[in-house]
N, C-alpha and C positions, 0 to 999 in steps of 0.2 A: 634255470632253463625253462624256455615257455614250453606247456604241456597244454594238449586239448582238453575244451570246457566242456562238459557233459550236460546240457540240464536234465534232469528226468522227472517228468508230467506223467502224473496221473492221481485219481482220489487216492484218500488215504487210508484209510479205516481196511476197506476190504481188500486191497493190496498192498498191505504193509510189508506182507514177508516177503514180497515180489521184488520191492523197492528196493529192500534189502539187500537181497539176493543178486540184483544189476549192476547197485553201485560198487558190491565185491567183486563181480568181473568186471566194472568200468576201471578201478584202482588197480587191479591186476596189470594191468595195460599200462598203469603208469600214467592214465588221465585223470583228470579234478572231476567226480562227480558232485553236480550240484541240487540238492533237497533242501526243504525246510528245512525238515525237522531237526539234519547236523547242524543248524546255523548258519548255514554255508550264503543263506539272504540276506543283505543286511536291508534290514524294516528302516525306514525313513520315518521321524516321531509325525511328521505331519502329511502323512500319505497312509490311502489305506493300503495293506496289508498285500492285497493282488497287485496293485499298483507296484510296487517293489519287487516284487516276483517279477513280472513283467519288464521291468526295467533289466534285472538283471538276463533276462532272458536275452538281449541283446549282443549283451557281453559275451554271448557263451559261441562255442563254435559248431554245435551240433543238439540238438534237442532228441530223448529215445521219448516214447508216452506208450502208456499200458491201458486199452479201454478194458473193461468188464463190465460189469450191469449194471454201477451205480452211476446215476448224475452227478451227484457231487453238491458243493458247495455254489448255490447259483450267485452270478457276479453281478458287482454292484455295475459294472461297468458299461454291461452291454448287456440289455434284457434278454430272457429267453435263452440265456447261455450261459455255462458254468467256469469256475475257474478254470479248470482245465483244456474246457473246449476253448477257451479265450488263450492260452497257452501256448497252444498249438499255429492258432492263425495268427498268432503276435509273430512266430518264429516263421510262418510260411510268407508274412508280410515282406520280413526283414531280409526275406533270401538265405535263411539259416537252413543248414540242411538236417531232416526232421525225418525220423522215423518212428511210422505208427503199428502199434500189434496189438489185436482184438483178443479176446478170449475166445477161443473158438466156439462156444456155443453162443456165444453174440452175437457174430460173426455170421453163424448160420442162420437164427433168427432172424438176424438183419436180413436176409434172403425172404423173409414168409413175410416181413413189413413191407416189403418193397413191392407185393403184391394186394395187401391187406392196407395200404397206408392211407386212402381212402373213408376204411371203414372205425371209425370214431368209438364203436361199441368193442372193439379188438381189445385182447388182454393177453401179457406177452408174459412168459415165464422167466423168463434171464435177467432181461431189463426193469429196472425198478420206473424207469420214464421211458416213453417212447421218442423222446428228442434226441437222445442217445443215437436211435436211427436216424433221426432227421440230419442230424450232425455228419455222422459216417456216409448219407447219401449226398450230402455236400462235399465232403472232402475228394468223392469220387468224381464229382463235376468238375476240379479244378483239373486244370489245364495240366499242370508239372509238379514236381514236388511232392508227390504225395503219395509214396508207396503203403499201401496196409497190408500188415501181412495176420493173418493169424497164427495161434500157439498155443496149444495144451499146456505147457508149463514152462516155467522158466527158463528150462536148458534148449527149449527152442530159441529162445527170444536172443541167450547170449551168442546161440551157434550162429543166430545170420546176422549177427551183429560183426562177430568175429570174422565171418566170411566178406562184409561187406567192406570193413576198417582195411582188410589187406588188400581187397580189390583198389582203394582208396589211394594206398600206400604206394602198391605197385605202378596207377598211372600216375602216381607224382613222379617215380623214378625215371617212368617213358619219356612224361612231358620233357624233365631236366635232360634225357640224353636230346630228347629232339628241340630242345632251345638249343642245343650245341650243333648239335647237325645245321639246324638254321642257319647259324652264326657264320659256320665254313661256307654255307650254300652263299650269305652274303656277300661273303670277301671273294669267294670264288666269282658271282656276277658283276663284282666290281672291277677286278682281273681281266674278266671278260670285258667290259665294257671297255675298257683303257685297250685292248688290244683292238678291240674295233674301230675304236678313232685312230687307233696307229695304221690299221690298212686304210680304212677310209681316206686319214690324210695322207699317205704315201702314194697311193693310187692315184688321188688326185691334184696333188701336188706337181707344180713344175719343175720346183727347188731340186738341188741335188738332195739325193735319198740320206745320203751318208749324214750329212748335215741335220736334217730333219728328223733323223732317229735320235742324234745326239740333243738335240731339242727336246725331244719328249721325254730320255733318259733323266737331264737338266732339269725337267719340270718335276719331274718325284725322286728328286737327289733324297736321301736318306735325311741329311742333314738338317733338314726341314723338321721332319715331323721329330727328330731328336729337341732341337730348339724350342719349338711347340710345346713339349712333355717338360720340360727344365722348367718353362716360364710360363707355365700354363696358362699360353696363349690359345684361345676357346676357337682362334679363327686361322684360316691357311697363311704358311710363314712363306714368303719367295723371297729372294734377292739372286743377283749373278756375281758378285764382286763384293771386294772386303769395305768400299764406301758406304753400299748398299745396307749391308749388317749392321755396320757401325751408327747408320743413322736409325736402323730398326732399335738396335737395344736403348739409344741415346733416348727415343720416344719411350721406350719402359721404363727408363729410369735408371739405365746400367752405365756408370763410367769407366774407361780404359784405366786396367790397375797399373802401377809400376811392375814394368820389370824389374827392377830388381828386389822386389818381396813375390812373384812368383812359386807358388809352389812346383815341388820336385816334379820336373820332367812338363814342366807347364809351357806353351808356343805363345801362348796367347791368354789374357783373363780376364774379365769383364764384373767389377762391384756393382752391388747397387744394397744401401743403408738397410739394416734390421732383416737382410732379407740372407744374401751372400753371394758367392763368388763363383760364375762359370768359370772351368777350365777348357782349354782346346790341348788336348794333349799328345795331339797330329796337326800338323797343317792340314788345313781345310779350302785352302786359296796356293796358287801356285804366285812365282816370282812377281807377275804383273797384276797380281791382285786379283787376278778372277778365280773363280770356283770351279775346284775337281770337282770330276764327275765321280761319285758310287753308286755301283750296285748295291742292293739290298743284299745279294750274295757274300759280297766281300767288308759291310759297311760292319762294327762295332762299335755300340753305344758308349764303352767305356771311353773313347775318343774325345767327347765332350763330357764332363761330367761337373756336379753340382753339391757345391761345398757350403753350408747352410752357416750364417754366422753365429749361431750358439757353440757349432766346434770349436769356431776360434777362441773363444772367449771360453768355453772349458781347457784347451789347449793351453791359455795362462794361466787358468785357475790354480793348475798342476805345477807349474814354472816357478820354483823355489828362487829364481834368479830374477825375477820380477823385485824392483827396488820400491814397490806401493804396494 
């Protein structure tokens, strides 16, 4: 079963036991958390090392990152910026959803840089670089994506993680009930529409009414969209009469079976090679060859129905009285 891909960003040295401590409530959950350090990257021999982090970072379905005061490991990749911070914007490029937590006294700092950034001579206590800041005042410029929350300790970071996963949850469950809702909403404006052309053209029609309804019944006989489903025909099936069919199926490929190998309770059956055998197991056409009318009310698909030719040929498999 697919499970959600976790990565989790950030240095490593001075948030080890933070790391730690995430990926056991990420696994808790029953999701893949993804680190170095378990393996969980596979290194590429002829790439460097970020390179394949980064790669895999694609693959994952949600990015957590933990800043505190250190830089980090600066990347080969993209000057002036560290693994990490490259980590981050790799996931916010890709549309991955990425959640960022500060240590809180970085956090706050970042508040006296944002005043002081200016001042070249400034020396910060928390941050071991002040690009740390410069990073965090970027990631607040962007547009979407990019909640930062701060956190005194770990059991913060998992409680809004927790809280967010099920907010997550929950509108997947909404969306699915309102795709279904949609779905009625469809069929219902299509309902509608069909009854509108039916006053439209009755109103404006000179014909007798009676006729005219029976016409429109005629045009969404059941038996259509039955035929349609059997022969998975991608496109609208009409005919009025048994000629009419008989030249539809003759174009798919289907010839008139013998009666007499009919199956039980069978009116009518139509072959066609490697594929098998419609049955009509009601008349479908009256004495002079044209076609009853049904309602959807009254119509059952088991009426026509579709006999696949591997039954047959299992049907003999079993026949002790087969002389080959």
């Amino acid at each position: 079963m697919a499970k959600p891909r976790v990565f989790l960003s950030s240095t490593y040295y001075d948030l080890y036991q933070s790391r730690e401590d995430i990926e056991r409530f990420v696994r808790s959950l029953g999701y893949d958390c993804i680190r170095h350090e378990t393996g969980a990257i596979p290194y590429a021999r002829d790439a460097r090392l970020e390179a394949s982090a980064y790669r895999e970072i694609e693959l994952c379905d949600m990015l957590v990152t933990i800043i505190g005061g250190k830089f980090g490991t600066e990347s080969k990749d993209a000057a002036g910026a560290s693994i990490t911070q490259n980590e981050i914007m790799r996931a916010l490029e890709k549309g991955i959803q990425v959640y960022i937590f500060v240590e809180q006294n970085t956090l706050t700092e970042y508040n006296i840089w944002k005043i002081n950034k200016d001042n070249a001579s400034m020396r910060y206590r928390y941050a071991d670089d002040p690009r740390i800041y410069v990073f965090l005042d970027h990631l607040h410029s962007l547009p979407q994506n990019n909640p930062i929350t701060g956190f005194k300790t770990v059991a913060d970071v998992t409680s809004f993680l927790q809280d967010q996963w099920a907010g997550l949850f929950q509108r997947y469950l909404s969306q699915q009930q309102r795709t279904t809702e949609l779905s009625i909403i469809q069929d219902m404006k299509g309902v509608a529409a069909t009854l509108r052309e039916m006053v439209d053209y009755l109103s404006t029609s000179h014909q007798d009414k009676d006729e005219a309804l029976k016409s429109i019944i005629s045009f969404n006989n059941p038996v259509f969209n039955r035929l349609a489903q059997i022969t998975k025909t991608p496109y609208r099936v009409f005919f009025t009469n048994h000629d009419e069919m008989a030249a539809w199926l003759e174009v798919r490929g289907y010839t008139a079976h013998d009666s007499t190998f009919y199956s039980e309770n069978s009116v009518e059956e139509w072959f066609r090679d490697k594929s098998g055998w419609i049955e009509f197991k009601r008349a479908i056409f009256d004495d002079r060859g044209d076609l009853l009318r049904f309602s959807p009310s009254v119509w059952n698909d088991d009426w026509i129905q579709f006999r696949p030719a591997e039954s047959q040929k299992a049907a003999f498999a079993d026949d002790d009285d087969i002389p080959f």
